[in-house]
C-alpha positions as CSV (number, residue, x, y, z in Angstrom):
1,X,-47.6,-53.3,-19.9
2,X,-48.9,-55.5,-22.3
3,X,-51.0,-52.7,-24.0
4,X,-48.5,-50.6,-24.1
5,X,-46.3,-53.0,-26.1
6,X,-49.2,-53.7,-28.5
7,X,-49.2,-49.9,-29.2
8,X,-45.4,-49.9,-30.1
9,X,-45.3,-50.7,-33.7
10,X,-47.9,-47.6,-34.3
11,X,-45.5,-45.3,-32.2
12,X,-42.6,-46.4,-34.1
13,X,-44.4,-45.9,-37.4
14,X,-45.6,-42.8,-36.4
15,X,-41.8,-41.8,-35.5
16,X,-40.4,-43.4,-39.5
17,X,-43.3,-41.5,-41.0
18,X,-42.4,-37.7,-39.6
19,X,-38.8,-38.4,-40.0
20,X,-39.9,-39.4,-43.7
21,X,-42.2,-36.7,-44.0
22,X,-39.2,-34.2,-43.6
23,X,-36.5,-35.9,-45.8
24,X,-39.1,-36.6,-48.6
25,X,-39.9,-32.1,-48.6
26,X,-36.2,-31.3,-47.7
27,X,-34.6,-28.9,-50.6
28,X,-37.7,-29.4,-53.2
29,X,-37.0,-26.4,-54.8
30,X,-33.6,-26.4,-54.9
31,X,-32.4,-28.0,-58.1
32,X,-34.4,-27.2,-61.2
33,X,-37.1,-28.6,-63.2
34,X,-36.2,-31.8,-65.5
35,X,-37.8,-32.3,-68.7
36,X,-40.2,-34.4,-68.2
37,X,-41.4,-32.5,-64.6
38,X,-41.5,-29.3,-66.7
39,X,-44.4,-31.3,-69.1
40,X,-45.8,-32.1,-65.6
41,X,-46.4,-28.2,-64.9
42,X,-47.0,-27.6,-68.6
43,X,-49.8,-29.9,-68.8
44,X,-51.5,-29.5,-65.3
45,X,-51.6,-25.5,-66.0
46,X,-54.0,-26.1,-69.2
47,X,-57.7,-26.5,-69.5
48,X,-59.2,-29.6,-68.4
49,X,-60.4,-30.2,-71.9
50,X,-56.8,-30.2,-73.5
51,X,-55.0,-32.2,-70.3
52,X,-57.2,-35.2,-71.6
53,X,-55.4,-35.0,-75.2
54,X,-52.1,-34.4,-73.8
55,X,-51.5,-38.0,-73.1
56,X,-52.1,-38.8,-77.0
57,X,-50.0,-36.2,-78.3
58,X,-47.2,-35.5,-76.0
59,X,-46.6,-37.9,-73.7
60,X,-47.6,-41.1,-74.3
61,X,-48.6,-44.0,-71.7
62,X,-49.2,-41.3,-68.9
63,X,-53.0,-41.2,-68.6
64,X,-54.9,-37.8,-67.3
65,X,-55.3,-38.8,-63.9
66,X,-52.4,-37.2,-62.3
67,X,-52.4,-34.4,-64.4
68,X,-55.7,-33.8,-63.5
69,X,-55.3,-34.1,-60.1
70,X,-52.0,-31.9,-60.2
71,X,-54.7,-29.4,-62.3
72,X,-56.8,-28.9,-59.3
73,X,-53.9,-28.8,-57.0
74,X,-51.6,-26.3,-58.3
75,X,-54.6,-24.0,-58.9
76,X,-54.1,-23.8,-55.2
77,X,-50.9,-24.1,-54.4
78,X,-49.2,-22.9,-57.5
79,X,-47.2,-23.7,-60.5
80,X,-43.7,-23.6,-58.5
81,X,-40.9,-26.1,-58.3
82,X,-41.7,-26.7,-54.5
83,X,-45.8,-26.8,-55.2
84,X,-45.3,-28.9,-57.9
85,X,-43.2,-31.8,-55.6
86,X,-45.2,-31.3,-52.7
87,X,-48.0,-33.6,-54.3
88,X,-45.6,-36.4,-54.9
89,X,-44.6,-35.6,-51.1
90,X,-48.1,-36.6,-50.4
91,X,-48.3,-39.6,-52.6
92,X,-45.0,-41.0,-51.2
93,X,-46.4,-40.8,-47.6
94,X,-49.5,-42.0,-48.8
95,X,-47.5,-45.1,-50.0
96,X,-45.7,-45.0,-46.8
97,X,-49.4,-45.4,-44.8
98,X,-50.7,-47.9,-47.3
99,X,-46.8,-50.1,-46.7
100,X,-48.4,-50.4,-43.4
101,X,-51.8,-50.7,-43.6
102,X,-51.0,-54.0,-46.0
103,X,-49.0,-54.9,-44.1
104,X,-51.0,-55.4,-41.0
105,X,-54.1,-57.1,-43.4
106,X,-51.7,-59.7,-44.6
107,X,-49.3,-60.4,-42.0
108,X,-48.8,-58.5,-38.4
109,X,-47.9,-55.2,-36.7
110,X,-44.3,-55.8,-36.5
111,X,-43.6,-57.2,-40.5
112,X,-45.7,-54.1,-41.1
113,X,-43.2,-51.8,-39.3
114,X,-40.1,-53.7,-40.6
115,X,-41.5,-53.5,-44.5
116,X,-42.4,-49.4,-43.9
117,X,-39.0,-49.0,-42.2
118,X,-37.3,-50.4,-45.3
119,X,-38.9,-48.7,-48.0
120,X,-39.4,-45.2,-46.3
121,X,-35.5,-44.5,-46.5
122,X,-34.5,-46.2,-49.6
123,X,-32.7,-43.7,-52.3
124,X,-35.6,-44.7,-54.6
125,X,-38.3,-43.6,-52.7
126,X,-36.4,-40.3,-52.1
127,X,-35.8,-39.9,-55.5
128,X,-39.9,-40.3,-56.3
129,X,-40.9,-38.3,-53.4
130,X,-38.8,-35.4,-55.2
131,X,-39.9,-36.0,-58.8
132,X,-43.1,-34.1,-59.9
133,X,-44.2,-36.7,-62.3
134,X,-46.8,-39.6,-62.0
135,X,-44.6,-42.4,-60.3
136,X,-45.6,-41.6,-56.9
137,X,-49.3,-41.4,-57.8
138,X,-49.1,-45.1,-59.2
139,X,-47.3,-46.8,-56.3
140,X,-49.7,-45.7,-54.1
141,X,-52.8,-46.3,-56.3
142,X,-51.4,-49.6,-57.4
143,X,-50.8,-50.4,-53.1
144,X,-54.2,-49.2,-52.6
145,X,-55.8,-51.8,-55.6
146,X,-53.3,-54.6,-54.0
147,X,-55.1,-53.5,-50.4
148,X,-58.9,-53.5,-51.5
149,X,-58.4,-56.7,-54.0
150,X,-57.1,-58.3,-51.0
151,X,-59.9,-57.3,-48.8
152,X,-62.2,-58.2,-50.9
153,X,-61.3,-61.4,-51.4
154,X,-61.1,-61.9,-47.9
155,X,-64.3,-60.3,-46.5
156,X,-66.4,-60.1,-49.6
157,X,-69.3,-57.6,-49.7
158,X,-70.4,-55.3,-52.8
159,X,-69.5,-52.5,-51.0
160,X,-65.7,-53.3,-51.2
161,X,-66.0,-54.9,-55.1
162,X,-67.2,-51.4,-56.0
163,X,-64.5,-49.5,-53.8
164,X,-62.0,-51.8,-55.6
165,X,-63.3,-51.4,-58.6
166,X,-63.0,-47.4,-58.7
167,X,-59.6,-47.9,-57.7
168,X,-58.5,-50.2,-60.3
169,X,-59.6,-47.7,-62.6
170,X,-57.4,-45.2,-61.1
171,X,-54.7,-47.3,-61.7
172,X,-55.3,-47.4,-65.5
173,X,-56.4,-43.7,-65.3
174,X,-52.7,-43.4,-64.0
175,X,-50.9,-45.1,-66.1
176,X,-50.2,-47.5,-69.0
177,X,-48.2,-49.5,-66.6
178,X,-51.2,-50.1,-64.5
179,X,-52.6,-52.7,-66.7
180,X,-49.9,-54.8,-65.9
181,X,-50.8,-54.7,-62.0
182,X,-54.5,-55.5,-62.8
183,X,-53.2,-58.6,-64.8
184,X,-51.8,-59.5,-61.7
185,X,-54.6,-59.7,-59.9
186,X,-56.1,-61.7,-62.8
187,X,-54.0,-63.4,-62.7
188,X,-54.2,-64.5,-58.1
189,X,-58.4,-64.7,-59.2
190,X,-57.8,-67.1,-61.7
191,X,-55.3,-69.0,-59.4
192,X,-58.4,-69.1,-57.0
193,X,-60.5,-70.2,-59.5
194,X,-58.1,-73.5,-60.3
195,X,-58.4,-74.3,-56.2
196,X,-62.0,-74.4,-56.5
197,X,-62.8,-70.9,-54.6
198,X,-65.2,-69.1,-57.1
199,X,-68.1,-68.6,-54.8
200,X,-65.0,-66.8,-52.4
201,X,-64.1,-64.8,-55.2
202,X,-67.4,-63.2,-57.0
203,X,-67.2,-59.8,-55.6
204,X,-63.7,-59.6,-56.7
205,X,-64.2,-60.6,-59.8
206,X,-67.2,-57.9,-59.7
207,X,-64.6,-55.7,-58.6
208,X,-62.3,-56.2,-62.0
209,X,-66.0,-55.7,-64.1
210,X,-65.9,-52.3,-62.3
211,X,-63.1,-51.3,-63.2
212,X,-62.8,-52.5,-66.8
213,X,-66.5,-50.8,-67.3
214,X,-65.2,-47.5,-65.3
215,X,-62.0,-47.4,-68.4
216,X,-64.0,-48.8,-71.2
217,X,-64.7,-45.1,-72.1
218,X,-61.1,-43.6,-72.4
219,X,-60.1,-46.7,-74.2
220,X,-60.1,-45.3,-77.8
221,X,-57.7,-42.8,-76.4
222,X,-55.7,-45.6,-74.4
223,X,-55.2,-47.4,-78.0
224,X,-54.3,-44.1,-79.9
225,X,-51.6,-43.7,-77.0
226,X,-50.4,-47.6,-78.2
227,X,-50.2,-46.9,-81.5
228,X,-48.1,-43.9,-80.8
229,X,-45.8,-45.8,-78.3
230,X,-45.3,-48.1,-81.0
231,X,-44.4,-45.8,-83.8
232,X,-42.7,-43.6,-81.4
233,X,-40.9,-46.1,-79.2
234,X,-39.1,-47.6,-82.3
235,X,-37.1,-44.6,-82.4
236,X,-37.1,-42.7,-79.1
237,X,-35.6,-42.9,-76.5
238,X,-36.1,-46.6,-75.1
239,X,-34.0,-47.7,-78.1
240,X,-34.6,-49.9,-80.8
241,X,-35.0,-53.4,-81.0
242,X,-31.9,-56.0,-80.0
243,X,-30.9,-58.4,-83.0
244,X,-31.5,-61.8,-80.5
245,X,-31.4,-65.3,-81.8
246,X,-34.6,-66.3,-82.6
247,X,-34.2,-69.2,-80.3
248,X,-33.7,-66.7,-77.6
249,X,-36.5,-64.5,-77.6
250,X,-38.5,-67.9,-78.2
251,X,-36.8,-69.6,-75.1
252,X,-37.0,-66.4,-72.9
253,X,-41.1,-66.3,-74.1
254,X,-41.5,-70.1,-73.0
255,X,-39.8,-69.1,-70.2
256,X,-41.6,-66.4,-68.9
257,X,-45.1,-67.8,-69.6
258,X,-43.9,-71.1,-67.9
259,X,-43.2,-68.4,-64.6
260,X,-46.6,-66.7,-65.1
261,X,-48.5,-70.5,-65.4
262,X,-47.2,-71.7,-62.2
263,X,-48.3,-68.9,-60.4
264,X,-51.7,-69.3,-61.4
265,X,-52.1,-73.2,-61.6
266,X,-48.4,-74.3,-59.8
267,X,-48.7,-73.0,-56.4
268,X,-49.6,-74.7,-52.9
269,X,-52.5,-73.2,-51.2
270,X,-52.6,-72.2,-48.0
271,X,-53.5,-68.8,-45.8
272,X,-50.1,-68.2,-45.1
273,X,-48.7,-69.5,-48.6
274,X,-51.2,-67.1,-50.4
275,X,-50.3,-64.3,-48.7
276,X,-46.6,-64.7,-50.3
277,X,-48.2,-66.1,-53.5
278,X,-49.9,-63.0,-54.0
279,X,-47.2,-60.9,-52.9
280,X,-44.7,-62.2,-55.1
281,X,-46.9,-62.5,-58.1
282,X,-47.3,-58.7,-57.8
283,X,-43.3,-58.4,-57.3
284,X,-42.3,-60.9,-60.1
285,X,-44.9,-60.4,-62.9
286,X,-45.2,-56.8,-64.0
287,X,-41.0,-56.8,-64.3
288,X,-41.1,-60.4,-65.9
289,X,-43.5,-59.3,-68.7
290,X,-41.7,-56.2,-69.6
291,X,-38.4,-58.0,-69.9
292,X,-39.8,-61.1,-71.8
293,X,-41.8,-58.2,-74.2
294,X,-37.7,-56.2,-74.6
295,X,-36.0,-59.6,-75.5
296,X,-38.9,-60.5,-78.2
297,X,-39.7,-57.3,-79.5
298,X,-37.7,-54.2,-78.1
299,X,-36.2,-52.2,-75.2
300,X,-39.3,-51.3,-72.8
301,X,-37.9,-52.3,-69.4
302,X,-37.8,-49.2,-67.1
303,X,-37.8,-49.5,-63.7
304,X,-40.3,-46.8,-62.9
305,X,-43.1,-48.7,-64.5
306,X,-42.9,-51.1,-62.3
307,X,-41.8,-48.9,-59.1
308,X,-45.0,-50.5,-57.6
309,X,-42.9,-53.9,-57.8
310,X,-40.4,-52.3,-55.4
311,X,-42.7,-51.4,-52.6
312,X,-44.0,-55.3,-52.4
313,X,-40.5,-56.6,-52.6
314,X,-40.0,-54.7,-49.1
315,X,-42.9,-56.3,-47.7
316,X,-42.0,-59.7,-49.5
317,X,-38.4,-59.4,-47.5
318,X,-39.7,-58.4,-44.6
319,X,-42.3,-61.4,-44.1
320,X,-39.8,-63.7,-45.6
321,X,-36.9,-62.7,-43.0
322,X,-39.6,-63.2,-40.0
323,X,-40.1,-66.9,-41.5
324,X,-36.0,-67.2,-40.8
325,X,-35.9,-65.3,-37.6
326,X,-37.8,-62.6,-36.0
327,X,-34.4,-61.5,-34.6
328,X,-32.8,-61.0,-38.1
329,X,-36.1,-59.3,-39.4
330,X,-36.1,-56.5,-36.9
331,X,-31.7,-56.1,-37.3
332,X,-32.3,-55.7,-40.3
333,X,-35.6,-53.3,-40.5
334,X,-33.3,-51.3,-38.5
335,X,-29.8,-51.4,-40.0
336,X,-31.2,-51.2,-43.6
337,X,-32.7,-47.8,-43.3
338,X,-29.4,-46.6,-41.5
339,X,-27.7,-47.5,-44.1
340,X,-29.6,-45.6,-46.9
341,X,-29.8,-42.5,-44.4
342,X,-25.8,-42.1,-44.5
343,X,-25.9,-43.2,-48.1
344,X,-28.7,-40.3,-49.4
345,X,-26.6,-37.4,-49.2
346,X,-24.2,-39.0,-51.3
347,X,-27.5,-40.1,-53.6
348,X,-28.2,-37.0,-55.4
349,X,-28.0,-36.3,-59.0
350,X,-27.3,-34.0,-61.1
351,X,-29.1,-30.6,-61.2
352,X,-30.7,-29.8,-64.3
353,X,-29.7,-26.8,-66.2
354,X,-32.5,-24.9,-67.5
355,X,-31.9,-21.9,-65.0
356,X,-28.3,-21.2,-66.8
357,X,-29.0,-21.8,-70.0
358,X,-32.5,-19.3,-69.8
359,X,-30.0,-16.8,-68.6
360,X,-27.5,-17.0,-71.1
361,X,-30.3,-16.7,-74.1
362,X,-31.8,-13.7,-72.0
363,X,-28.1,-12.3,-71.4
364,X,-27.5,-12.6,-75.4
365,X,-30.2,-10.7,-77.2
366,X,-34.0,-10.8,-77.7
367,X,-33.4,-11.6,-81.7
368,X,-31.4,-14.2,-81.3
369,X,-33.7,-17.0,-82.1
370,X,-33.6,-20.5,-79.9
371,X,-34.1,-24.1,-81.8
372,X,-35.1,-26.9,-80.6
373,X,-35.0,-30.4,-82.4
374,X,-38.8,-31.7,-83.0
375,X,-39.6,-36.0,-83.4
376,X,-38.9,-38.6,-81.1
377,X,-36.0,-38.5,-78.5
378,X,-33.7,-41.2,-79.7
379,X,-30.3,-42.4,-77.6
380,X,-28.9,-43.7,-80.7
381,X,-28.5,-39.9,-82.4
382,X,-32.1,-39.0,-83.9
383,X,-34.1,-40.9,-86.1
384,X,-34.2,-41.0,-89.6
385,X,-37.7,-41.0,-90.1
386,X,-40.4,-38.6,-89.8
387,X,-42.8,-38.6,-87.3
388,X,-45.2,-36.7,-85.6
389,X,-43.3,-36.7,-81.7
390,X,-42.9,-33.5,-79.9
391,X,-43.9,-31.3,-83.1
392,X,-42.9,-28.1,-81.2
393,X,-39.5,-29.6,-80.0
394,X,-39.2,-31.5,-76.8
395,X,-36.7,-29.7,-74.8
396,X,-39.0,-26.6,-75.5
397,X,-41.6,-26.7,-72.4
398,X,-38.6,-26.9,-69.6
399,X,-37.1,-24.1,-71.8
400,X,-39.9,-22.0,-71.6
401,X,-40.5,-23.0,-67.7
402,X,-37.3,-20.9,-67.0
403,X,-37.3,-18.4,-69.7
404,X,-40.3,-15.6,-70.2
405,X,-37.7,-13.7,-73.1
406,X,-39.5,-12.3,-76.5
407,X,-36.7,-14.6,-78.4
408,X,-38.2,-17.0,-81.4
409,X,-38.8,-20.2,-80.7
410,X,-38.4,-22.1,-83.7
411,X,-38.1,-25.7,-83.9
412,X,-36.4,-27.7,-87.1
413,X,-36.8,-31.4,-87.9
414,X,-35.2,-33.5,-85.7
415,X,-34.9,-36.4,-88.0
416,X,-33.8,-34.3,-90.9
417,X,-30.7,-32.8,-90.6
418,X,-30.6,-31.3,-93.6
419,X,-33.2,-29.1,-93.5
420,X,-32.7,-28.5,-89.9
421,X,-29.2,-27.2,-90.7
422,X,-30.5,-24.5,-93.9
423,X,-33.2,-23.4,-91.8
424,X,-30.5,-22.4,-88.6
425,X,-28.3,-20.8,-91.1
426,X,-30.7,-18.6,-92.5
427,X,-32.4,-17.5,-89.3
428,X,-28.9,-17.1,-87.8
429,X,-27.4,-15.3,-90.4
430,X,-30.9,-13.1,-90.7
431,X,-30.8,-12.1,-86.3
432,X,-27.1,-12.2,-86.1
433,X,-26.8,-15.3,-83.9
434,X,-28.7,-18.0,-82.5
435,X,-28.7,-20.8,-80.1
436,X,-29.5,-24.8,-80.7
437,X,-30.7,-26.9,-77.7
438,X,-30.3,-30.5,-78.4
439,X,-30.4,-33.7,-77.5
440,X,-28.4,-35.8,-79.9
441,X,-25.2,-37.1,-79.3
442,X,-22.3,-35.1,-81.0
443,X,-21.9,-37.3,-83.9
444,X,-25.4,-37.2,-85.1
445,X,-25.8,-33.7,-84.6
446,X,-22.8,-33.0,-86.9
447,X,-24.5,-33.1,-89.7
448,X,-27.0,-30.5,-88.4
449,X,-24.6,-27.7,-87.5
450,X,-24.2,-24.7,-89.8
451,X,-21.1,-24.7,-92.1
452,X,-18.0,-24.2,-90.1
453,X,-16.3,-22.4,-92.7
454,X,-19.5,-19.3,-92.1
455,X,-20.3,-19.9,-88.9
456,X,-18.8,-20.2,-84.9
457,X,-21.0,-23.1,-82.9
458,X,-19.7,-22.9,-79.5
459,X,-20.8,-25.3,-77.3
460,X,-21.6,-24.2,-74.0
461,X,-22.9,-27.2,-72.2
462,X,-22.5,-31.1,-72.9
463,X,-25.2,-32.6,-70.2
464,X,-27.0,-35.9,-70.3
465,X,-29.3,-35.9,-73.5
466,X,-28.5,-32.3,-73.4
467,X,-26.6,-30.0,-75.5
468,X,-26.5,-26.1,-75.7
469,X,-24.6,-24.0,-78.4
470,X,-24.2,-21.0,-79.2
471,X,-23.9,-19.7,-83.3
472,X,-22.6,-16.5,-84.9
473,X,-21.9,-15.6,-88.5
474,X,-18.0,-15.7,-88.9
475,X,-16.9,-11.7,-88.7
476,X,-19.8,-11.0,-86.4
């Protein structure tokens, strides 16, 4: 009997991880492509040469490592909607196993199956299991670093350092955001080093050699991608920076470096105190930085840069409600995911609509040219300066996704309206008609329509970020 019951939490992870399995591939190809999935199949179908640049150019802080991988992966499976969400399928379950797995190092079988039970169901989780873009791969990289620093730590050998150290650099590889992980775990080592424990700790910090020596070699391209979040990010969409008291974004500073100290040289140590220590360090301090850095300099809080954040808090609750009451823990590890199950088909949003508006272009003409705004998304109604950002328009690549039509593709100065609105009337009134794809609000894109008195702009869809018109010549 007793062996049976030891075996219990494994069956009933087993059970959560099928049941996940199916709900994480259910209807992967029914809604279409977003944008930024649509650069995800875009740059995975392009020589390995030219995924490493696309980073830089188009889509900055997303390093080359899950394009790559998604390279290699659609050359088997194809270039589809379903082939291209299958992989973040498999990094979701991945996480899923890892939930576990970290579980079980730090704490026990059961806080293992209560964290897994309340992350595999969670609307977020869904949402990143359907999402063909890189958020999946860094929550379970960034779990797997958390696992095999923590294992390291605890049973050093050089063996682990070096395993930890590839996957660190993984986690860069992955993305931008992973450096804010890895200062996490700085961050715990250093916290080790005020308690006295550096003998404990020399193959992990062997481990974070690794993987600094492993990215030294992509980091002139990891500082290109900087500069051009920080040109770019001024004016895209992010936002620009708040106008806070100066006294705030110095308080909020103080503040958060005061949070960040006492987690390295304020905390109590103990086995079972370092366990949350560490768990809430990586919980607290990736978010913490990101909002202290969008009160003193500008908007750069998004919630999937720290998704990995959201996976620890799970495990943080879970261990934290066995401290109150085993009872509570397990009520709620169950009545948690019940509630996101009858809350998830409620969850969805809104399907994208390249699919109608490629067959309204193809349904129009083959002359009819197509524009699309180049520069940096803005929220605020398109920047005023000129800059280098999506040169060939960014609403292009999930354009063309859809669309295989002979139509031009042309794409006019996003932050010039001026010449974005002569070049439209020319090409329109040369092919008869045309239509503009945009993603400005209506008042900035007023002064980039053609002249109302010559031509007809209909709009045909007002979306999120997304507008479609259609323009005639008057008389035609």
């Amino acid at each position: 009997m007793a062996d049976k019951k030891s075996h219990r939490p494994f069956e009933i992870f087993a059970a959560i991880f099928v049941v996940a399995g199916f709900i994480y591939s259910f209807h992967l190809g029914t809604d279409a492509l977003g944008a930024s999935e649509a650069y995800s199949a875009w740059a995975a179908a392009k020589p390995i040469g030219a995924i490493v640049r696309t980073p830089v150019l188009h889509d900055p802080g997303k390093q080359v490592f899950y394009y790559l991988v998604l390279h290699y992966y659609t050359r088997i499976f194809g270039l589809s909607e379903v082939s291209l969400r299958s992989m973040s399928v498999v990094f979701s379950l991945a996480t899923l196993l890892l939930v576990f797995a970290l579980g079980c190092e730090m704490f026990d079988d059961n806080t293992a199956l209560a964290a897994s039970a309340i992350w595999a169901f969670n609307p977020l989780a869904v949402a990143f299991a359907h999402t063909a873009r890189m958020y999946p791969m860094l929550i379970a990289v960034s779990l797997g670093y958390f696992l095999t620093l923590w294992r390291v730590r605890e049973h050093p050998s050089v063996g682990r350092a070096v395993l930890c150290g590839v996957v660190g650099a993984a986690l860069l590889y992955t993305h931008l955001g992973g450096v804010l992980f890895v200062a996490a775990g700085v961050a715990m080592l250093a916290r080790d080093e005020f308690r006295g424990q550096r003998k404990r700790n020399a193959m992990a910090w062997l481990a974070m050699a690794i993987t600094i020596a492993l990215f030294a070699p992509y980091a002139p391209i990891a500082r290109a991608q900087s500069q051009t979040l920080i040109a770019g990010h001024w004016l895209d969409w992010i936002g620009k920076g708040h106008e806070y008291p100066l006294a705030v974004k110095v308080g909020f500073s103080l503040a958060a470096a005061a949070v960040a100290l006492w987690f390295v040289v304020g905390t109590r140590g103990s086995d079972r105190n370092d366990r949350f220590v560490w768990l809430a360090a990586w919980t607290v301090l990736p978010g913490l930085a990101l909002a202290a850095g969008a009160i003193a300099i500008r908007p750069m809080f998004n919630l999937r840069y720290v998704a990995p954040s959201t996976v620890t808090l799970a495990l943080l609750f879970a261990a934290a409600a066995a401290l109150v009451s085993i009872k509570w823990r397990n009520l709620l590890a169950a009545g948690l995911p019940l509630a996101c199950l009858i809350v998830l088909p409620f969850d969805r949003t809104p399907a994208q609509p390249w699919r109608e508006l490629a067959a309204q272009v193809d349904a129009g003409g083959a002359s009819f040219p197509v524009f699309f705004e180049s520069g940096f998304v803005s929220t605020e109604g398109g920047p005023s300066v000129a800059n280098d950002g999506f040169p060939f328009g960014y609403y292009l690549i999930p354009f063309n996704y859809y669309f295989r039509g002979d139509n031009p593709r042309i794409a006019i100065p996003g932050y010039d309206p001026a010449s974005a609105r002569m070049t439209i009337e020319q090409r329109v009134s040369s092919a008869g008609g045309g239509w503009l794809v945009s993603w400005k609000y209506r008042d900035a894109l007023s002064s980039e329509l053609p002249d109302p008195q010559r031509f007809s702009v209909v709009e045909n869809l007002d979306g999120d970020h997304l507008r479609f018109y259609r323009i005639t010549p008057i008389g035609k």
